[in-house]
N, CA, C and O atoms as CSV, one atom per row, in Angstrom:
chain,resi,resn,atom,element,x,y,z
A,1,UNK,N,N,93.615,103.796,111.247
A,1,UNK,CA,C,92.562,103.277,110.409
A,1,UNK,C,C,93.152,102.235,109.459
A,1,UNK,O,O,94.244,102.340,108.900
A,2,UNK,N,N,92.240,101.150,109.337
A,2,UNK,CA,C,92.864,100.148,108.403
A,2,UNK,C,C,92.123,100.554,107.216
A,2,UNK,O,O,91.177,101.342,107.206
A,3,UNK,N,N,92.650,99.931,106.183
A,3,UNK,CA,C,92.260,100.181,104.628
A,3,UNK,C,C,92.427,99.105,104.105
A,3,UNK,O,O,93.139,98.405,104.826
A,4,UNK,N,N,91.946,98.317,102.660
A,4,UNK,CA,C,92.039,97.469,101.900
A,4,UNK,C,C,92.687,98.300,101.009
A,4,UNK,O,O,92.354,99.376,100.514
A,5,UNK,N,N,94.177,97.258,100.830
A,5,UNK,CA,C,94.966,97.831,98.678
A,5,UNK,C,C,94.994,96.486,98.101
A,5,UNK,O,O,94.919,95.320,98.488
A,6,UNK,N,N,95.138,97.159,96.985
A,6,UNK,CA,C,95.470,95.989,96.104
A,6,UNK,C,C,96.692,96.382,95.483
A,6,UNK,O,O,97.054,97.532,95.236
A,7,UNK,N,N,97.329,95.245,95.243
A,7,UNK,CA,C,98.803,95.264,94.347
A,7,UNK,C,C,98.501,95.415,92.545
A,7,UNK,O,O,98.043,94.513,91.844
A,8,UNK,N,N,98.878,96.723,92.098
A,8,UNK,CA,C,98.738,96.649,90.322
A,8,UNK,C,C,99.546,96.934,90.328
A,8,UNK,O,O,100.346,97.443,91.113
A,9,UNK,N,N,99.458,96.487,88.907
A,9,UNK,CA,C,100.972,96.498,87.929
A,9,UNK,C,C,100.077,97.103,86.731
A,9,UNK,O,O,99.047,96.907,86.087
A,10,UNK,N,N,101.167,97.967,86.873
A,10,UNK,CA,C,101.030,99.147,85.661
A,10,UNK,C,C,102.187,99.270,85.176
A,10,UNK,O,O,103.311,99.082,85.643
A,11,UNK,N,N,101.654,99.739,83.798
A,11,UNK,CA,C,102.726,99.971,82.907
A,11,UNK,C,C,103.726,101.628,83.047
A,11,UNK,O,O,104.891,101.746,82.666
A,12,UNK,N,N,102.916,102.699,83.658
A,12,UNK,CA,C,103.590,103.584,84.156
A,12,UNK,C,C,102.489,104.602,85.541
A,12,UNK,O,O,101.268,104.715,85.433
A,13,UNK,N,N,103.082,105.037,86.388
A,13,UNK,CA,C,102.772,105.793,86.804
A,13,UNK,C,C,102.593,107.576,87.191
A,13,UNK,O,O,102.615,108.014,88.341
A,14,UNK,N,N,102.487,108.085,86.437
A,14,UNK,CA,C,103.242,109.700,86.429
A,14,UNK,C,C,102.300,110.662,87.236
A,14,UNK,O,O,101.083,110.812,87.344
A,15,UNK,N,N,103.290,111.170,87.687
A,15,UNK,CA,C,102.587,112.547,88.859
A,15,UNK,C,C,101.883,113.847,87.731
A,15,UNK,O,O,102.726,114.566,87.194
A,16,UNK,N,N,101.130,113.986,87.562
A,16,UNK,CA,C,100.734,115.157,86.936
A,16,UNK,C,C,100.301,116.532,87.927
A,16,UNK,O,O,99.993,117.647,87.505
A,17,UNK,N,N,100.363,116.178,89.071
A,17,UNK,CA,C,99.729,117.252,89.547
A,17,UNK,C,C,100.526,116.947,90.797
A,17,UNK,O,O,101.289,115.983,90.858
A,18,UNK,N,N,100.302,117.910,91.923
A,18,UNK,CA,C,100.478,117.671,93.675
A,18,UNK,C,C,99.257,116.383,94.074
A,18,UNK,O,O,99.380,115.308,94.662
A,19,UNK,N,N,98.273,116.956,93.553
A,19,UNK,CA,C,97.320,115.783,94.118
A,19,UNK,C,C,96.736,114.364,93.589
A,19,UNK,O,O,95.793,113.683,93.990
A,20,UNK,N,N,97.772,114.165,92.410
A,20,UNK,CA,C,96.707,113.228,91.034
A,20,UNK,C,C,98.339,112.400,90.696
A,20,UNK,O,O,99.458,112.739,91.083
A,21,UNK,N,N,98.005,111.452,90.000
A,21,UNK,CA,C,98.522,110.731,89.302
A,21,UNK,C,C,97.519,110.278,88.259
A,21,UNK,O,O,96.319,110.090,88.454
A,22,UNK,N,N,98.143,110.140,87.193
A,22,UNK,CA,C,97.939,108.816,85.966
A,22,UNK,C,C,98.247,107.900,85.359
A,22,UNK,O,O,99.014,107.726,84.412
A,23,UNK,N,N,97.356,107.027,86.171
A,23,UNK,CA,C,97.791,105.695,85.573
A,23,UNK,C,C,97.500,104.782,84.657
A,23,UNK,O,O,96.343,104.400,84.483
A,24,UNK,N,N,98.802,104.206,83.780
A,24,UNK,CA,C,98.524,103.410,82.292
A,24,UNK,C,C,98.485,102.372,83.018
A,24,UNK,O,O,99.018,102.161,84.107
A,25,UNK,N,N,97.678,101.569,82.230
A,25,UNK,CA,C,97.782,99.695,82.665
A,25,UNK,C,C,98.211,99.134,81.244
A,25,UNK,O,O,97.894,99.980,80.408
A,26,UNK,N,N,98.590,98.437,80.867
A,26,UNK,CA,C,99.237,97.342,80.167
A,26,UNK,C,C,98.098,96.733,79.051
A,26,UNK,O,O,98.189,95.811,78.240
A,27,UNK,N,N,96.957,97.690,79.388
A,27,UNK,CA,C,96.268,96.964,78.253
A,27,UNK,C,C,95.874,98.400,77.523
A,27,UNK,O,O,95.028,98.442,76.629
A,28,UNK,N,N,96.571,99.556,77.996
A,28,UNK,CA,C,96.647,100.689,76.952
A,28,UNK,C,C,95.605,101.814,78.026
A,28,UNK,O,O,95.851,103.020,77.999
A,29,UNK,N,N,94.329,101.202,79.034
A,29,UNK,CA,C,93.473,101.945,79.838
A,29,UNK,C,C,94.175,103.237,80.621
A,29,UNK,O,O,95.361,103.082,80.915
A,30,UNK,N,N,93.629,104.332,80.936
A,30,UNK,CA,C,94.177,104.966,81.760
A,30,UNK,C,C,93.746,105.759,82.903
A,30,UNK,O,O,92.699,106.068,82.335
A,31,UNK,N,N,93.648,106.366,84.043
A,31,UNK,CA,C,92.968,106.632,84.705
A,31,UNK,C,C,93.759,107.706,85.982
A,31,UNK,O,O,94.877,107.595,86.484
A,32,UNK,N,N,92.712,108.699,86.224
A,32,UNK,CA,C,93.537,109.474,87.402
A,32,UNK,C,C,93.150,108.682,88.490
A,32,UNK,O,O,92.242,107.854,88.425
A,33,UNK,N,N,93.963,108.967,89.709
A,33,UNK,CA,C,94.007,108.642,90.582
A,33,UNK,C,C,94.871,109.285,91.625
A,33,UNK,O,O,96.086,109.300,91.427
A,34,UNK,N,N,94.420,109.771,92.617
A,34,UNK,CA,C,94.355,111.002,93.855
A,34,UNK,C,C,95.778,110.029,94.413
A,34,UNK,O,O,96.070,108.833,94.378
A,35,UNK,N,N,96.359,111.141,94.867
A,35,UNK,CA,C,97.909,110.353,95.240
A,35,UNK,C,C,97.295,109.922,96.856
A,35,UNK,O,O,98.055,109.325,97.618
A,36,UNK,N,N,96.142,110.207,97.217
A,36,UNK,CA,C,96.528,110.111,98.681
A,36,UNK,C,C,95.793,108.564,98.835
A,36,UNK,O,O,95.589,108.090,99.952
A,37,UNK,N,N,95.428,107.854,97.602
A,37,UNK,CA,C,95.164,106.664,97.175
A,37,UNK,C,C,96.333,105.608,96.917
A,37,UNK,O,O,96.287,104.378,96.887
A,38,UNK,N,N,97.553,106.625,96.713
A,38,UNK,CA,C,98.797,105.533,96.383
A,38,UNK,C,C,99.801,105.209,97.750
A,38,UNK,O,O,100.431,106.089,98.337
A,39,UNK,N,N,99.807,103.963,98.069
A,39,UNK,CA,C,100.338,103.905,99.290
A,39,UNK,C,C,101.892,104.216,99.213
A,39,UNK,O,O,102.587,104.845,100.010
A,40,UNK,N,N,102.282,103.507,97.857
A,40,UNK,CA,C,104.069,103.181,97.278
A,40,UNK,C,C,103.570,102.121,96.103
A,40,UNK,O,O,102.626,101.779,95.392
A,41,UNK,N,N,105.233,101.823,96.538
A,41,UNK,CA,C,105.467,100.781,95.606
A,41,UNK,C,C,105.473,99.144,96.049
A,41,UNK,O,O,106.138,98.867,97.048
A,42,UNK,N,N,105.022,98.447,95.605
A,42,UNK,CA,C,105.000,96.720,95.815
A,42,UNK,C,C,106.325,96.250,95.370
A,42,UNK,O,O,106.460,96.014,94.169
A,43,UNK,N,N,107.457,96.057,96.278
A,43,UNK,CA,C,108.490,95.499,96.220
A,43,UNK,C,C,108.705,94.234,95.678
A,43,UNK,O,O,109.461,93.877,94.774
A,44,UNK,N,N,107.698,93.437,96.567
A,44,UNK,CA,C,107.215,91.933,95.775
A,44,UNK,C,C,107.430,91.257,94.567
A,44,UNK,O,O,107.917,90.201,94.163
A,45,UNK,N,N,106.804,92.408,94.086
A,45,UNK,CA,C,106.937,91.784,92.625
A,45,UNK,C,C,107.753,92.130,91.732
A,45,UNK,O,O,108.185,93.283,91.709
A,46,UNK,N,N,108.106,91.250,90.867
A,46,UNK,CA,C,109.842,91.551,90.167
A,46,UNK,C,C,109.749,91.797,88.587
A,46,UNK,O,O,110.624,92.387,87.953
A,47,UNK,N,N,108.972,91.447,88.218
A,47,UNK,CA,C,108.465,91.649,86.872
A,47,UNK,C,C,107.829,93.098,86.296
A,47,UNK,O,O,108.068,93.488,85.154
A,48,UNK,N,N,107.286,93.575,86.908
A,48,UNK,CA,C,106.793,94.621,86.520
A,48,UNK,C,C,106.622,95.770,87.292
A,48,UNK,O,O,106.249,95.204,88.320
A,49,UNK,N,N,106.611,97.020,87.590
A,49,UNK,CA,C,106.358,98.312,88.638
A,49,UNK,C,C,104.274,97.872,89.012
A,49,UNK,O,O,103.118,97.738,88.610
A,50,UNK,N,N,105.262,97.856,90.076
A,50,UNK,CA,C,103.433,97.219,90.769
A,50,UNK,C,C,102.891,98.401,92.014
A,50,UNK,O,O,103.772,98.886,92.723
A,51,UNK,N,N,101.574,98.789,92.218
A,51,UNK,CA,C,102.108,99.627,93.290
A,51,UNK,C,C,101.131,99.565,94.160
A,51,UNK,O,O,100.126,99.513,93.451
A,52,UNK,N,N,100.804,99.540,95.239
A,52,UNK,CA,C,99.416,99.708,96.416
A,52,UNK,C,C,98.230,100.614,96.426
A,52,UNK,O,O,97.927,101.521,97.202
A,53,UNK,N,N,97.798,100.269,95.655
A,53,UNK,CA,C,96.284,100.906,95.117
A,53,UNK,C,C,95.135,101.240,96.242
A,53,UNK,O,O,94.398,100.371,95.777
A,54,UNK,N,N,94.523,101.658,97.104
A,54,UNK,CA,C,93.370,101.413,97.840
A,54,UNK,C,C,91.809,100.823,97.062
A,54,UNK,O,O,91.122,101.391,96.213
A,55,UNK,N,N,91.613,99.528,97.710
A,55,UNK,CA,C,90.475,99.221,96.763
A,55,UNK,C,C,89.159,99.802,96.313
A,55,UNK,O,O,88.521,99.720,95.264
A,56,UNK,N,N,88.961,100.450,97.522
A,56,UNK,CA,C,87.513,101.197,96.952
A,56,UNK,C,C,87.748,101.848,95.630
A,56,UNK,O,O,86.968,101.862,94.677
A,57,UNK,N,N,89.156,102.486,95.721
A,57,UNK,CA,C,89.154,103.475,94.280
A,57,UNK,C,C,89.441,102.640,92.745
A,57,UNK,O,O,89.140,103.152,91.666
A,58,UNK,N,N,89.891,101.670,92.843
A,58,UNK,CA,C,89.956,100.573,91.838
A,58,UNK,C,C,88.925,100.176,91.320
A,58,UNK,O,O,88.736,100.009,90.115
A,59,UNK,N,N,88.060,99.966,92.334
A,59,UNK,CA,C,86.420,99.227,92.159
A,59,UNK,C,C,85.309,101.054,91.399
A,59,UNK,O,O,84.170,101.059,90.932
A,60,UNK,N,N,85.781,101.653,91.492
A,60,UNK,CA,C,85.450,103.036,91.128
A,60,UNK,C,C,85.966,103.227,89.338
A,60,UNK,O,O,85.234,103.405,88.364
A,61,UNK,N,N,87.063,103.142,89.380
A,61,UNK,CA,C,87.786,103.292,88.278
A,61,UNK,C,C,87.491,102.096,87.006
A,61,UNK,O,O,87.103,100.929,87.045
A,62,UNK,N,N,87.832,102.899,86.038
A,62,UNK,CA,C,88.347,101.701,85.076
A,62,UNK,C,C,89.260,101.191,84.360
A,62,UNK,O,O,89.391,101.262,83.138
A,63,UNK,N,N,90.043,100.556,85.290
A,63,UNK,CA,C,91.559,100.523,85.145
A,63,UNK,C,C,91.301,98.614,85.570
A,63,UNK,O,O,90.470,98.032,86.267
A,64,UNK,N,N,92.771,98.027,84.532
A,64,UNK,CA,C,92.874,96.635,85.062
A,64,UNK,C,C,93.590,96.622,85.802
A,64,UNK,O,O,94.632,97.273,85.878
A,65,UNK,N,N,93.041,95.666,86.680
A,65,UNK,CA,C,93.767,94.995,88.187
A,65,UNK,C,C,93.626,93.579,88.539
A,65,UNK,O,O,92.961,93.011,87.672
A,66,UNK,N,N,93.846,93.111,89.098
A,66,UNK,CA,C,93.109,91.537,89.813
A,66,UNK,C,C,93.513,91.841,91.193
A,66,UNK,O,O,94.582,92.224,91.669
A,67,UNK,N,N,92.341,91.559,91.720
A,67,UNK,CA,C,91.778,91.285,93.232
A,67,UNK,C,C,92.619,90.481,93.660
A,67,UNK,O,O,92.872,90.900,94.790
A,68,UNK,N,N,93.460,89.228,93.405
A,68,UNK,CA,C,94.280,88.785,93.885
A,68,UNK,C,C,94.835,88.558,94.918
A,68,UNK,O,O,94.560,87.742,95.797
A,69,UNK,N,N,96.147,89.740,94.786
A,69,UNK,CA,C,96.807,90.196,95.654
A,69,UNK,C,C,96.330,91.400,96.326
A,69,UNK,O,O,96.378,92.561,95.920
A,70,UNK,N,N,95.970,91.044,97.165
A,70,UNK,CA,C,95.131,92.278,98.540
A,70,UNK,C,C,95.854,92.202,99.728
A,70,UNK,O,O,96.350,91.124,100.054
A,71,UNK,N,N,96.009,93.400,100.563
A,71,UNK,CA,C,96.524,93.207,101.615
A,71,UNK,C,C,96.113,94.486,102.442
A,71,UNK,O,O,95.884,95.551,101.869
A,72,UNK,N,N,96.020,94.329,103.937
A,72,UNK,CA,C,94.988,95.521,104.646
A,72,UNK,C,C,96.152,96.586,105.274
A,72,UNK,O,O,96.669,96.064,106.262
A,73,UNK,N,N,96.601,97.666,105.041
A,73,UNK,CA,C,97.584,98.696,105.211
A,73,UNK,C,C,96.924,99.409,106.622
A,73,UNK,O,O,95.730,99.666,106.783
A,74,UNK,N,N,97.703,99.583,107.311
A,74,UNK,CA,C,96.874,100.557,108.488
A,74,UNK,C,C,98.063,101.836,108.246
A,74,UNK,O,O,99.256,102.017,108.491
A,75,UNK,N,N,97.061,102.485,107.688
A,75,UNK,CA,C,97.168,104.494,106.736
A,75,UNK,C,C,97.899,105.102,108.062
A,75,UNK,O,O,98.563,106.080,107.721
A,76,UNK,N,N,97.997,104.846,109.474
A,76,UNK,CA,C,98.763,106.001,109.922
A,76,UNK,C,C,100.479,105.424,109.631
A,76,UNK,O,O,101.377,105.957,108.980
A,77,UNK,N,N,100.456,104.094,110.432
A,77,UNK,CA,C,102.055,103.933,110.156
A,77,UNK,C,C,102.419,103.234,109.095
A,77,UNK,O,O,103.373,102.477,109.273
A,78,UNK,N,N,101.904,103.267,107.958
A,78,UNK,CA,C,101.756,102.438,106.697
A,78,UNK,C,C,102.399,101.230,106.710
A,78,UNK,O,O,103.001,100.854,105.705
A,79,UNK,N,N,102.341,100.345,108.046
A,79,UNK,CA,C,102.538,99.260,107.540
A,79,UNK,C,C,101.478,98.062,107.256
A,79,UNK,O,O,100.264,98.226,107.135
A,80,UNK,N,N,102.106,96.944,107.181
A,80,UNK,CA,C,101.029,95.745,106.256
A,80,UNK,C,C,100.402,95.187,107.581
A,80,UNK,O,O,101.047,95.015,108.616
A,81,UNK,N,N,99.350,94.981,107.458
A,81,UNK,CA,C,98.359,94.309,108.738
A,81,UNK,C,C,98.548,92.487,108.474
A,81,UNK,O,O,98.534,92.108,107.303
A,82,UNK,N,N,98.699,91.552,109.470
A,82,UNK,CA,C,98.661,90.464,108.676
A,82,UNK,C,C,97.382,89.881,108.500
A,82,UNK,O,O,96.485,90.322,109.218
A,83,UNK,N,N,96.960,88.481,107.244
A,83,UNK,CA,C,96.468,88.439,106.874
A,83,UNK,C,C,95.791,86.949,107.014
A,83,UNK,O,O,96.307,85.876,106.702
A,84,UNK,N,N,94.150,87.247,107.715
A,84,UNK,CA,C,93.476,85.996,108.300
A,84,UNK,C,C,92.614,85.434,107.508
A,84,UNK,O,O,91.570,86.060,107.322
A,85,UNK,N,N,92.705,84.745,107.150
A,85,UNK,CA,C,91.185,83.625,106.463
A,85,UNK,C,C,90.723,82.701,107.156
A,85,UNK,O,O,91.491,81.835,107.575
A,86,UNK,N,N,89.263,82.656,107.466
A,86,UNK,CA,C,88.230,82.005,108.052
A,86,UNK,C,C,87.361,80.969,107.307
A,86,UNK,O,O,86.259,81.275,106.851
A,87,UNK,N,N,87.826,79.886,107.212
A,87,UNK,CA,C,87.121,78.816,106.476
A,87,UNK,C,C,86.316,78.234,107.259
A,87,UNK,O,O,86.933,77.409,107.932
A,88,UNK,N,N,84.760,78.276,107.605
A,88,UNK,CA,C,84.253,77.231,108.233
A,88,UNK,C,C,83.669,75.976,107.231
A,88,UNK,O,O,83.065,76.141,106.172
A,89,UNK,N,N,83.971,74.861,107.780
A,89,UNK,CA,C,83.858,73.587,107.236
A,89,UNK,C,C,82.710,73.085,108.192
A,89,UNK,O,O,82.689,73.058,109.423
A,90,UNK,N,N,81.248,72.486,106.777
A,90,UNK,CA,C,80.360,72.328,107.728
A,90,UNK,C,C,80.063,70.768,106.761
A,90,UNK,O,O,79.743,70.656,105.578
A,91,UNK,N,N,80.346,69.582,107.920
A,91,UNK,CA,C,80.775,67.993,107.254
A,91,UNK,C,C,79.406,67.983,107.241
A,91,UNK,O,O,78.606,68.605,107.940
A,92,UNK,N,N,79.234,67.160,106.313
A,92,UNK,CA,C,77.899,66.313,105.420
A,92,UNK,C,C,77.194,65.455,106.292
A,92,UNK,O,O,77.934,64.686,106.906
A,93,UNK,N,N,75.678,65.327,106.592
A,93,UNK,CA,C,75.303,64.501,107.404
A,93,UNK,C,C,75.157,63.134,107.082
A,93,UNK,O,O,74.810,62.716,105.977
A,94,UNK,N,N,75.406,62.508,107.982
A,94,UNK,CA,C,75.623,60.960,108.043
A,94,UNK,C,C,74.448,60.161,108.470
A,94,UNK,O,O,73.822,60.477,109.481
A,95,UNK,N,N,74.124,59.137,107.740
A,95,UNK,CA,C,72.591,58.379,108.584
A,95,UNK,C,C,73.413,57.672,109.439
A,95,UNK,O,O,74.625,57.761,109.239
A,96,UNK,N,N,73.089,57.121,110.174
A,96,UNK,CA,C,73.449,56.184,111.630
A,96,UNK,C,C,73.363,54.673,111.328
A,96,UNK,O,O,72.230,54.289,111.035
A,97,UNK,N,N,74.406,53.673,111.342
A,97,UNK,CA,C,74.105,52.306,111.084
A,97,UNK,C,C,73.228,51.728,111.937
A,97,UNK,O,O,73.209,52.251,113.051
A,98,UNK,N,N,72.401,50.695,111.745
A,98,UNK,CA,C,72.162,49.823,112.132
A,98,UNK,C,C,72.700,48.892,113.604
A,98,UNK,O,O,72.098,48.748,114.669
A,99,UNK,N,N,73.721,48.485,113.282
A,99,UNK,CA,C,74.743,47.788,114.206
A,99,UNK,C,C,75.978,47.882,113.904
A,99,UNK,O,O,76.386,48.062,112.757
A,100,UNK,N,N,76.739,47.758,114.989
A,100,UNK,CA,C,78.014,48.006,114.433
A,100,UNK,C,C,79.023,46.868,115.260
A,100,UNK,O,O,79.800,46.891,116.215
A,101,UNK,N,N,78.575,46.002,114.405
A,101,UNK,CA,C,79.254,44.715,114.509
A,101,UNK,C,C,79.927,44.140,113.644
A,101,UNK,O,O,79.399,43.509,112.729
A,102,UNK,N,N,81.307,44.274,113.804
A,102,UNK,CA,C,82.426,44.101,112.923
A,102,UNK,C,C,82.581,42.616,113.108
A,102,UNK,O,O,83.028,42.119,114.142
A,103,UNK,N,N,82.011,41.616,111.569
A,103,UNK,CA,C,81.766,40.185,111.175
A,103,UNK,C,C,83.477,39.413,111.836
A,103,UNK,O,O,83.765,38.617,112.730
A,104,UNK,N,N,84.212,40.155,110.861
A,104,UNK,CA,C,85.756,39.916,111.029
A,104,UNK,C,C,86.213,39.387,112.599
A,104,UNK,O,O,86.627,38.244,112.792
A,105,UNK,N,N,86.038,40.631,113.919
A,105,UNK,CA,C,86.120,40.438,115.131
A,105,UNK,C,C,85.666,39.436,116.127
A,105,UNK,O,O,86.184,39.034,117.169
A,106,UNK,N,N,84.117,39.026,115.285
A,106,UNK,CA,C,83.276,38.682,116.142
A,106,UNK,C,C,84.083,37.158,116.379
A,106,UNK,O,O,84.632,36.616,115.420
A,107,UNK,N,N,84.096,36.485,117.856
A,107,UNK,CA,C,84.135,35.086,117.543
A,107,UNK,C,C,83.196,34.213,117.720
A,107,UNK,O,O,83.378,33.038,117.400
């Protein structure tokens, strides 16, 4: 099964239970969160303990995050799925000249 996470950075993470964690964010918020929601840790990033959140439970919670950095985990062999974006580009319509007789060419 694939899943959507997101990468947070929190200020700490602590196990309180077998099944729970709590997590501080950096702006003082705090929030439980079911370990079977925490994938690990985000290596990535160097600045701060960041860790793989599943999004539904983020969007649930009220904890800061940014949507950002997302990436789709497939939960049996936890690794990273890669990652496609679909831009369709739909060009502007054009009226049709007249003639197209280039003055310059003509002799």
């Amino acid at each position: 099964m694939v899943t959507k996470y997101y990468s947070v950075r929190l200020q700490s993470l602590v196990s309180i239970s077998d099944k729970a964690y709590i997590a501080t964010a950096f702006d003082g918020g705090e929030a439980v969160i079911p370990k079977s929601q925490v994938l690990g840790p985000d290596f990535e990033v160097s600045k701060s303990e960041a860790w793989w959140i599943s999004a539904w439970i983020m969007e649930k919670k009220n904890l800061q995050y940014s949507g950002k950095k997302a990436a789709w985990f497939d939960t049996v062999t936890r690794k990273r799925m890669p990652d496609y974006t679909v831009e369709r580009h739909t060009p502007a319509r054009k009226q049709p000249k007249e003639n197209n007789i280039i003055d310059q060419l003509k002799k």
